[in-house]
N, C-alpha and C positions, 0 to 999 in steps of 0.2 A: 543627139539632143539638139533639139530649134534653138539659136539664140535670140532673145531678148535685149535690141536696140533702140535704144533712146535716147535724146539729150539732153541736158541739163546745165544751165549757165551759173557757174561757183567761183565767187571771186571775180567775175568782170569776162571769165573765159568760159566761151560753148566748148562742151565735154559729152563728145560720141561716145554713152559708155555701151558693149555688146555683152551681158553677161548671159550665164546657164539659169540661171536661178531668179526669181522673179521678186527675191525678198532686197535684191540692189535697189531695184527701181521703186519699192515700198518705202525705202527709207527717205529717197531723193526725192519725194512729194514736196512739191512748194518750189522747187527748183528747175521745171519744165524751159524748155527752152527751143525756138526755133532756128532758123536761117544757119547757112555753116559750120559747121565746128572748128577749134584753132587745132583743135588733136582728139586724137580715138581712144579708147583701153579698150581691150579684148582681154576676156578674162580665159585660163581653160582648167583643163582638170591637172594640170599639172603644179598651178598657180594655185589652188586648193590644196591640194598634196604639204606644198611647201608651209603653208601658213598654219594647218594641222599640225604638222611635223616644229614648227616654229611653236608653237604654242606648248606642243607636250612639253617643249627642251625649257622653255620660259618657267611653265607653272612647277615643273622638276627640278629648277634651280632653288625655287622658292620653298618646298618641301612642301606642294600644294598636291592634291589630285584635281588633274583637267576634267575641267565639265563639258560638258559631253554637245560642245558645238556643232549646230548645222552646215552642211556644206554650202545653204544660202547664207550664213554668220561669216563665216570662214570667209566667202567669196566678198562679201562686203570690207574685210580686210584687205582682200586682194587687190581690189578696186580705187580703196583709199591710198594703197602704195603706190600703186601706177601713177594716179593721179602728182602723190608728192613728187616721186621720180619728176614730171614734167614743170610743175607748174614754178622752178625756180627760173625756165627757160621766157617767163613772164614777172622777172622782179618780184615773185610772192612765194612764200613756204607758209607749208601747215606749224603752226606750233601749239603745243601739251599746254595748256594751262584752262581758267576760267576767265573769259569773256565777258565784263557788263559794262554797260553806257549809263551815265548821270548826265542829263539836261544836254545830250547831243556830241556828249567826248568818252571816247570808251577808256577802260580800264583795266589790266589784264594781268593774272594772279595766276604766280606759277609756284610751282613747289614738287619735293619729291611725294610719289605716292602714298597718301595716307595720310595727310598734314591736312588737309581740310580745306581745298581751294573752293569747293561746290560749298561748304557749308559758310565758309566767309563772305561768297557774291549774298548768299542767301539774305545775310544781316544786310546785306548792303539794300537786295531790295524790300526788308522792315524798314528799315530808315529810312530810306528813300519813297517806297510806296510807287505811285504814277511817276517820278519822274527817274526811276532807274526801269531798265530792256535790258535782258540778256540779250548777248550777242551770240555765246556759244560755251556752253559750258564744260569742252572738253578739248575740239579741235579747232580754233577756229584758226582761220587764214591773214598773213600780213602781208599788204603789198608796197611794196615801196616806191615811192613816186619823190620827184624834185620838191614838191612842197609839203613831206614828212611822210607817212608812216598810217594806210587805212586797214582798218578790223572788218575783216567779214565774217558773217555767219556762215555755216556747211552744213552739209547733213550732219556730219560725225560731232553730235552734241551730248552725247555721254547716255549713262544709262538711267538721265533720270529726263532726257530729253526735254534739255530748256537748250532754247536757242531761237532765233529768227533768222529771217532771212533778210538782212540787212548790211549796212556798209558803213561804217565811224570812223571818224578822226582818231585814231589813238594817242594819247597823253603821255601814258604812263605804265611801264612792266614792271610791277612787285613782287618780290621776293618773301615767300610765306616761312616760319617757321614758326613754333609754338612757345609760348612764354606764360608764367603768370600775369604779369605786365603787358599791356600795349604802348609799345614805342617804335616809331616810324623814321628811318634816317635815307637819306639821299646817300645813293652810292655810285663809287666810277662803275665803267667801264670795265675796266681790269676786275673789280671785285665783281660783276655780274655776269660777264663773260664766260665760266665755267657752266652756269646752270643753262644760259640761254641756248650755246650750243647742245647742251645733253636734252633739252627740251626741244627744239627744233626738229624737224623731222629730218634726218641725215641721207639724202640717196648713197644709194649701192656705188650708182655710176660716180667715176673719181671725177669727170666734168662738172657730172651737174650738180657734186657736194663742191666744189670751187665754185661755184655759182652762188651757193646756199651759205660760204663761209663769206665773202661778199656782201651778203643781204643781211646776214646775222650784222656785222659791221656797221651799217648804216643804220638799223634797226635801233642799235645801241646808240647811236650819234643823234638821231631824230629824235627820240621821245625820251622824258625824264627814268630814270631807273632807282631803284626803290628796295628796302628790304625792312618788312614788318615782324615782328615778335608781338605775335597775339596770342589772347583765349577766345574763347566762343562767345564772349560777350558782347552785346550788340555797340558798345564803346569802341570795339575793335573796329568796326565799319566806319564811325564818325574820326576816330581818329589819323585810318588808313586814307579817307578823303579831304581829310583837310589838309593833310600833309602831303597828298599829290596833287592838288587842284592847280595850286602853282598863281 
């Protein structure tokens, strides 16, 4: 099989990706890129194998039947891993949460699976309107630099495919859980530290996760941290931002 090479600039770095499958480079639309790359991924059939095989053990822990993924789906997995593997070798890691910007400073809402971080940016931008942009609504990237803490947008924008391709000031990482109530408290460090790392994308390699624990570190030290007890109600939004605006 011909591979399919292309680049694309994500988070500040050109990224030579070669895949089999032509539904990688489908997704990376908007992120075209020319002049050198900082690093390559090569994807192959074995890198598919494994993510197949990764998926059935995942969706069989949950008592789910796996749906029935493309090897260009799969390979788009594959791609996103590679990529985390490297990119903490540039001050940045992918992190799990939802990504939105108000008036030029992002936002960024994490939670465990099923808590509702897509449907919370969502109230943010009713209330907001024009002056809230998602950033990324599933993976977006943080890079850490001396004067704090920037959001990028990536491809891997979830499945309802809100995101840009942009770059924010990050503010502030919120801690979602669900409540009758909407109440918003500042929290250390220590209390957010658990989720941040299980949210973070963790490499394989024991380097470059000492890299990534590092960045998690600063990550925490840079921007305000946060843990909201909300409902779906569009109060949740007004509330969540007044109490991280700061």
């Amino acid at each position: 099989m011909t591979m399919i090479t292309k680049k694309y600039k994500i988070a500040e770095r050109v990224v030579e990706v070669s895949s089999l499958y032509e539904k990688v480079h489908s997704l990376c639309k908007g992120y075209e890129a020319d002049g050198p790359a900082d690093f390559s991924v090569i994807t192959t059939e074995k890198d598919i194998d494994f993510e197949k095989q990764k998926t059935e053990s995942e969706y069989a822990y949950e008592g789910l039947s796996t749906p029935d993924f493309s090897n260009g789906a799969l390979e788009e997995t594959a791609v996103y891993r590679k990529i985390g593997e490297k990119m903490p070798d540039y001050d940045t890691v992918i992190f799990h949460g939802s990504a939105i910007a108000v008036d030029g400073y992002g936002f960024l809402f994490t939670a465990k699976s099923g808590t509702g971080k897509s449907t919370h940016t969502e109230l943010w931008r009713r209330l907001f309107g024009d002056r809230a942009v998602m950033i990324n609504d599933d993976k977006p990237m943080l890079h850490v630099t001396e004067n704090g803490i920037t959001a990028y947008g990536t491809p891997y924008n979830g499945k309802h495919n809100l995101g840009n391709n942009i770059a924010v000031p990050l503010k502030a990482i919120c801690i979602l859980t669900r409540g009758e109530k909407n109440v918003i408290e500042s929290i250390s460090k220590a209390e957010a530290y658990p989720m941040l790392l299980q949210q973070v994308y963790r490499p394989q390699d024991p380097v470059q996760m000492a890299k990534t624990l590092k960045i998690v570190d600063k990550i925490s030290a840079f921007v305000g941290l946060y843990h909201l007890s909300c409902n779906m109600d569009i109060e949740a939004a007004e509330v969540a931002y007044n109490g991280m605006k700061g």
